[in-house]
N, C-alpha and C positions, 0 to 999 in steps of 0.2 A: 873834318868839316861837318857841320850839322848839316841834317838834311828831313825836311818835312814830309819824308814818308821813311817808313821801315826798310832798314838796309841789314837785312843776316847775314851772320857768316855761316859757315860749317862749322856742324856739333856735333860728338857723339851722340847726342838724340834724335837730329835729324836725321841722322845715317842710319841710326838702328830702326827707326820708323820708316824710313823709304824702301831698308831692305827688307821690312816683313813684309812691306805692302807687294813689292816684287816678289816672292818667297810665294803668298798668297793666289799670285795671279791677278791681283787687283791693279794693278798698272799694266800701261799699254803707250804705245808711241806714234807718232805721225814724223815720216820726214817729207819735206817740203824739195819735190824733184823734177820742179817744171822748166829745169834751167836746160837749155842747148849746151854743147861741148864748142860750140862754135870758137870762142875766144881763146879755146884748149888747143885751134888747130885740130879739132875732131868733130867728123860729122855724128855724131850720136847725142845720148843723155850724157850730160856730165855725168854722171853718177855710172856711166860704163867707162871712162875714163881708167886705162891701168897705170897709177901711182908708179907702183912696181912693175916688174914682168909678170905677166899674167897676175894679177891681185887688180883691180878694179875700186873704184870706191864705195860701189855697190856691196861687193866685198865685208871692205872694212867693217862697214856698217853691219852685215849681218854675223861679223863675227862677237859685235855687241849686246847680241842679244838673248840673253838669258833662256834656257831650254824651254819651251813653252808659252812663252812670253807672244803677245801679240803685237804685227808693228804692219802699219799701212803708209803709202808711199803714194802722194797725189802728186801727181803726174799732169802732161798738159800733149795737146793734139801732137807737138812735135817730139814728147819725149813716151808717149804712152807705149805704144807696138813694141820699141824697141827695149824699154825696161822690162816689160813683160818677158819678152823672149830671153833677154840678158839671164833673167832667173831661170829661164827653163829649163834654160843651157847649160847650166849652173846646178840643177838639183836643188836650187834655192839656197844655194852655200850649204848645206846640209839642214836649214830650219824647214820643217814641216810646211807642206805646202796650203794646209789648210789654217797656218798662222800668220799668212804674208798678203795681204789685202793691196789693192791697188783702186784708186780713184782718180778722175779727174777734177780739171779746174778747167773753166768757160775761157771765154775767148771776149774779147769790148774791140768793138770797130777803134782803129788809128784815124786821127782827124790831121787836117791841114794847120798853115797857121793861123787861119782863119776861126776855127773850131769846125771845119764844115766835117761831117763824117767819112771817112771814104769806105770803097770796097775792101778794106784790109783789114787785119786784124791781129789783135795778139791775144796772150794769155791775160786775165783778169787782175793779175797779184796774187799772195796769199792771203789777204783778210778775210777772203770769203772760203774761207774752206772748210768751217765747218757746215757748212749752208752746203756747199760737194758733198762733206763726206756724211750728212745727213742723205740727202737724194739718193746715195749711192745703196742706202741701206744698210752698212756697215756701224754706221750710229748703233743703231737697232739693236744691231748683232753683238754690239760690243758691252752696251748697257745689258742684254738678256746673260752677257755672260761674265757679269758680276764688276765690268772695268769702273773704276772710281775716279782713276787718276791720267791723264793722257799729257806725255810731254810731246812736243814742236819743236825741231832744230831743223835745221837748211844740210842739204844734200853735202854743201860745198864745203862746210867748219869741220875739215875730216878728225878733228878734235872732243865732238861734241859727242856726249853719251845720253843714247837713248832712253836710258835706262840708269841715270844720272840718283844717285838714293838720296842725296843731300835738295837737291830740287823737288821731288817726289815725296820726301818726308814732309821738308816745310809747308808744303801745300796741303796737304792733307793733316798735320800738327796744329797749324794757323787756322782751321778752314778758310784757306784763302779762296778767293775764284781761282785768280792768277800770280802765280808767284815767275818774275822775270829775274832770267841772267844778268848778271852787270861782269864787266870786270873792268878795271881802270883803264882811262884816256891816255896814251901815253905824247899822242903828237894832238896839239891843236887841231891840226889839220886834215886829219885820218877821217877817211868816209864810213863813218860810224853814226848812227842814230843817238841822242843824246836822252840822256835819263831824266827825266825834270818835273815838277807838280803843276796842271794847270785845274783852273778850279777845285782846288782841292784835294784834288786826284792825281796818282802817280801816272804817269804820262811818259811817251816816249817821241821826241820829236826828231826829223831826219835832217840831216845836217844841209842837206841841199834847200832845204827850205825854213832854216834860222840866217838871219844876218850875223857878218864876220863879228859885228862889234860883240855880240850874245858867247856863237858861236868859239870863240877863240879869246874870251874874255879870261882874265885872273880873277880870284877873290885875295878876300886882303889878305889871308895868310899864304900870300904865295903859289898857293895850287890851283888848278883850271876851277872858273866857276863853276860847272858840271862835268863832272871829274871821274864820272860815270857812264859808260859806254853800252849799248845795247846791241847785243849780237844776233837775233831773234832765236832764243831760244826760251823755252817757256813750258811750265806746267799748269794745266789747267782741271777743274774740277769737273766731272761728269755732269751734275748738275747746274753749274754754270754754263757749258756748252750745250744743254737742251734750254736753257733758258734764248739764250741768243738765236739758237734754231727755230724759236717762237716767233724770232721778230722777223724782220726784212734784212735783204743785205744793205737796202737803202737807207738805212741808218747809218751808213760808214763816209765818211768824205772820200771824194774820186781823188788821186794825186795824178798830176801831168808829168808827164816826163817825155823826153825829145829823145826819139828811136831813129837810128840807119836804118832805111830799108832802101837794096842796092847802092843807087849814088843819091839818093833822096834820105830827108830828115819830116819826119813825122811826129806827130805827139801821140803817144799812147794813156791811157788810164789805168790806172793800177788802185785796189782795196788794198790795205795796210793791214798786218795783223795787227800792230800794235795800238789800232784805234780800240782793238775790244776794249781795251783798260779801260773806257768810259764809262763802260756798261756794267763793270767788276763792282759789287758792292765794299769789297775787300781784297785787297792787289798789296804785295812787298815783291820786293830786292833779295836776290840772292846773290853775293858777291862770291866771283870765283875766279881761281887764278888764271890771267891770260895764258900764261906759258902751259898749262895741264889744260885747257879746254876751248882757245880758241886759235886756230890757224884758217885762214880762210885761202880757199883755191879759186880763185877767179880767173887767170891768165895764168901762161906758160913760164911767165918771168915769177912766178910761185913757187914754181914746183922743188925746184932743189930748198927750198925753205920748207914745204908740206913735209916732204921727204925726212928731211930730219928732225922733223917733228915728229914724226911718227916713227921714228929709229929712239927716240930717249927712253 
């Protein structure tokens, strides 16, 4: 299927390019760990969740990451204290303690069905997080110490590598801003963000807010009209994210979404990452295989599926 923005694959050149760039010291990573364990049956961060006996997903992740290498973990009111400590207690899985940053993410009052505001609250999304991890001063710190390259995955895709070289190269090969993950749709139906071009610009839309007819459409040679999946994962360029840190976060559209809280239904607001791509003077696709790099852990009815995903 054609498609009006750039769609990569993996090459030996993007690989050999991502891994000098790692090699270098010049890449760094963010994961996105604002999520509750709630849905896990566990009062904690998801990310302290043990997959295994004693292995945690906290874990996994830091066994990803290359000696030296820098990775930061934005965090939110309910999952901050207890990540923190998770690593303490940890020794930081052995990575140096002065390479493992932690920040937060705000909080936007929950409204009624009215829109009326109320006294509650949740966390903001991840769109704004470079706007956090600039405030935090960690920006600062990362730019004085030579990072070029910064990739984004979600706490939960226990699949996703931080330190990904085929993402990491293209971005910095291409001078992209933003080079995003794709990997193919396999159910119409699957709550997955879709890959798509609006204005001209590679674009990512969320499946709760396209109609089915869009949504769950064929093209004429038989395969989903957008047949492209977004997992949020993402490399972005140092200079692109001070760019954005220039502007407001109000540049981003609010998304509504309808939240439990106790026996009540609320609407919360949530920043998108995927709205940066507006702001990208230059964004591609990097296609990667579902089965090597995305499993996602949401609920308990997951887990023997994470499990052997992470046994292949």
């Amino acid at each position: 299927m054609m498609h009006d923005f750039v769609v990569n694959a993996p090459t030996q050149e993007s690989s050999q390019a991502g891994k000098k760039l790692v090699v270098e010291g010049k890449a760094a990573a963010i994961i996105l760990a604002g999520g509750h364990g709630s849905r896990l049956g566990h009062n904690a961060p998801k990310g302290c969740f043990e997959v295994f006996e004693d292995i945690s997903i906290y874990q996994l992740i830091a066994k990803k990451v290359p000696k030296g290498l820098l990775i930061a973990f934005m965090t939110s009111d309910a999952t901050h204290a207890k990540t923190v400590e998770h690593f303490e207690k940890a020794n930081y899985f052995g990575l140096q303690k002065e390479h493992v940053f932690f920040f937060q993410q705000q909080n936007l009052p929950l409204q009624n069905e009215e829109g009326t505001l109320l006294p509650l609250s949740a966390p903001d999304g991840n769109g704004a997080l470079f706007w956090h991890f600039s405030a935090s001063g960690i920006l600062k710190d990362w730019e004085a110490k030579g990072i070029e390259q910064i990739t984004v995955s979600t706490v939960d895709n226990v699949l996703a590598d931080p330190f990904q070289p085929d993402l990491i190269g293209i971005n910095a090969l291409h001078n992209n801003d933003v080079s995003v993950v794709a990997i193919e749709r396999e159910d119409p139906r699957e709550h997955v963000g879709m890959i798509v071009s609006q204005n001209g610009k590679l674009a990512v839309q969320e499946y709760s807010e396209m109609a089915d007819s869009e949504r769950l459409a064929y093209a004429a040679d038989g395969g989903l009209k957008h047949p492209l999946a977004n997992i949020s994962y993402f490399a972005f360029s140092m200079p692109f994210i001070k760019k954005i840190t220039n502007l407001s976060p109000a540049i981003l559209p609010l998304h509504r979404a309808k939240k439990k809280v106790g026996d009540d239904y609320f609407y919360k607001s949530e920043y998108f990452i995927f709205d940066l791509l507006a702001y990208a003077d230059k964004a591609e696709v990097l296609k990667l295989s579902r089965k090597e790099y995305f499993q996602p852990f949401k609920s308990m009815s997951d887990l023997e599926s994470v499990r052997r995903a992470l046994k292949k």
